[in-house]
N, C-alpha and C positions, 0 to 999 in steps of 0.2 A: 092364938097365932096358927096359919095355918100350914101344914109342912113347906109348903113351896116359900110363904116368907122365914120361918125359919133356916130353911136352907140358904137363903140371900144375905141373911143375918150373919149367919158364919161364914158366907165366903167373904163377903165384907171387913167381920173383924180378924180372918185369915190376911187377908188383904192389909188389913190397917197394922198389925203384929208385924208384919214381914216388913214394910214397911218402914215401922218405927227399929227392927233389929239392925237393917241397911242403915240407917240416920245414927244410931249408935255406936255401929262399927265404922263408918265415916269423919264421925266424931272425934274417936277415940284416934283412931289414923292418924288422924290430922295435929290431936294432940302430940304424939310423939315426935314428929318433925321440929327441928331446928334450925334454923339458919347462923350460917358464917358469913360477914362483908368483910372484905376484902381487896383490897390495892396490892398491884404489883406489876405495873404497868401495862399495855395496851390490852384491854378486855376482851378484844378477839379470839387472843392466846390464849388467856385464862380460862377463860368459856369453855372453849375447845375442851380442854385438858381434864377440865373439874368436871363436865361432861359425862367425861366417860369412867367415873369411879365409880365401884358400887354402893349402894345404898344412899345416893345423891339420885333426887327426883328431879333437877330443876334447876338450871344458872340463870340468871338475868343478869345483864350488861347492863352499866347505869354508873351516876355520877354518886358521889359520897364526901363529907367533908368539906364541901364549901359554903358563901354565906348568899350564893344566888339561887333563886326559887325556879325550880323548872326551867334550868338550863341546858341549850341545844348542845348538840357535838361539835359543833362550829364556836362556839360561845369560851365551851370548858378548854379547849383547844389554845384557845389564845391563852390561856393562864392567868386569865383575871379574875375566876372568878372561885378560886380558893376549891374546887372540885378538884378531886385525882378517880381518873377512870377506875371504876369497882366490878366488882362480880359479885353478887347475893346469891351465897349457895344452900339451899334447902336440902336437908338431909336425914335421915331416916337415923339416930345412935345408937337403934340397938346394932346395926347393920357398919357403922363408919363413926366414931367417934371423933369430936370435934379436935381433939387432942392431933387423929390423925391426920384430920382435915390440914391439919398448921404445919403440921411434917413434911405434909406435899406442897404446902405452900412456900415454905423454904428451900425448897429443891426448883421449883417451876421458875423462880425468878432471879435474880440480883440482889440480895437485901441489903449491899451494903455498897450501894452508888446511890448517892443521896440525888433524889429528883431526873431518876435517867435508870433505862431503862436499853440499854446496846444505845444504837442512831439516835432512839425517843427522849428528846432531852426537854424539859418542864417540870413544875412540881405539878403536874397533872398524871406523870408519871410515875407519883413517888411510889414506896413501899408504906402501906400501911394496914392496920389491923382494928377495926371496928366491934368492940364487944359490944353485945346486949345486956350481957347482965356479971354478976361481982364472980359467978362460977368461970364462965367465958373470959373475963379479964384476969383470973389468977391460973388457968392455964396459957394464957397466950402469953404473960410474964414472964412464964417458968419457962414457958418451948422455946421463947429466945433468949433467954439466957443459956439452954441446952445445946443451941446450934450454934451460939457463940462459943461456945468451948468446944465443940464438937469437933473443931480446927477445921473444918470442909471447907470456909473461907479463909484461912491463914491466918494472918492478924490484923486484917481488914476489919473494922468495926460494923455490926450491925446498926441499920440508922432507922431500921421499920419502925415506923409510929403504932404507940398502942393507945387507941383513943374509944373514949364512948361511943357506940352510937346516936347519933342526934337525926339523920333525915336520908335518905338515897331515893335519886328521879331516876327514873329508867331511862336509857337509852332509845331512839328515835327505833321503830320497829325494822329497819332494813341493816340492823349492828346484827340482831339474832339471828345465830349462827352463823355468822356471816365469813367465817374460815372454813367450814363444810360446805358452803356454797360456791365459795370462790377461791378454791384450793390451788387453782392455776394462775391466781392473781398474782405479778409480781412480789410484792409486801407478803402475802401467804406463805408465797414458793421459797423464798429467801431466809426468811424470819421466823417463821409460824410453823414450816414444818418440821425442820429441825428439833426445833422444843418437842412437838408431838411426840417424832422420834425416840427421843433422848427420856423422853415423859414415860414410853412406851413401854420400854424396855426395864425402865429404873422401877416400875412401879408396875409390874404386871401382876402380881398376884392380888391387886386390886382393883381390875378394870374390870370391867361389865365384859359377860360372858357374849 
């Protein structure tokens, strides 16, 4: 071999090393991420909110819970079709544990208006909790039993569903982010920001710098 192909040799299998080390640590990345689904009425809000936490890469607005296949936002809206608007939050747990993910999620919404959500009234609205797996459902069990006692709702009963995960369709692409986009929207200006607000404040030692 002569030096010039051996020199091509090793920058090649330099090349193919570096390579293969990126697709490892990519891997590996990707490994650690978990996802939270999640109901708690209108997915605008929730977006928004779960957004801005740290060690969350990622919300996606979308339907969860019901027994229709790829249904629109017009569709899940009328309340036929057993969907309640969701939010699929990806998450980083060495950074955010899912534990606290459910903390904030008891705090963001209503848990104990059965199917209503302030004005947003449907079981499209309800509260509900979506485990993937028996670790996921024996903390979401224990976090509300926690914030039922925790008197923050009085003696209001919590009525969040804690159910398997079975399916979630995304949302039509013009839902994403669609309270940072249209912040001066009436519905935003009224409803959505206040939460942020209130979000803001209550949970700051956890938002993205």
């Amino acid at each position: 071999m002569t030096k010039k192909r051996f020199k091509k040799s090793l920058n090649i299998t330099g090349i193919s090393l570096i390579f293969i080390i990126i697709l490892t640590f990519n891997v590996f990345a990707q490994s650690k991420k978990e996802i939270a689904t999640l109901s708690g009425g209108c997915f605008w809000s929730m977006e928004t909110m779960f957004q801005r936490l740290k060690g969350v890469s990622s919300v996606q607005s979308g339907f969860a819970g019901g027994f229709v296949k790829n249904p629109s936002y017009d569709e899940v809206c009328t309340g036929k079709t057993g969907h309640a608007e969701t939010i699929q939050v990806t998450f980083d747990p060495d950074k955010i544990s899912y534990q606290k993910i459910l903390q904030v999620f008891w705090k963001v919404h209503n848990p104990t208006t059965l199917n209503r959500q302030g004005n947003d009234d449907g079981t499209q609205y309800r509260s509900a909790i979506f485990y993937h797996n028996k670790k996921q459902r024996e903390i979401a069990e224990k976090s509300k039993i926690a914030e039922a006692k925790s008197g923050h709702w009085g003696t209001d009963p919590i009525v969040t569903e804690i159910n398997v995960y079975t399916n979630f369709y995304k949302a039509e692409a013009y839902h994403k982010d669609y309270y940072n986009k249209h912040t001066e929207q009436p519905y935003c200006e009224s409803v959505i920001t206040p939460k942020v607000e209130k979000f803001t404040k209550e949970f700051r030692n956890l938002l993205k710098e």
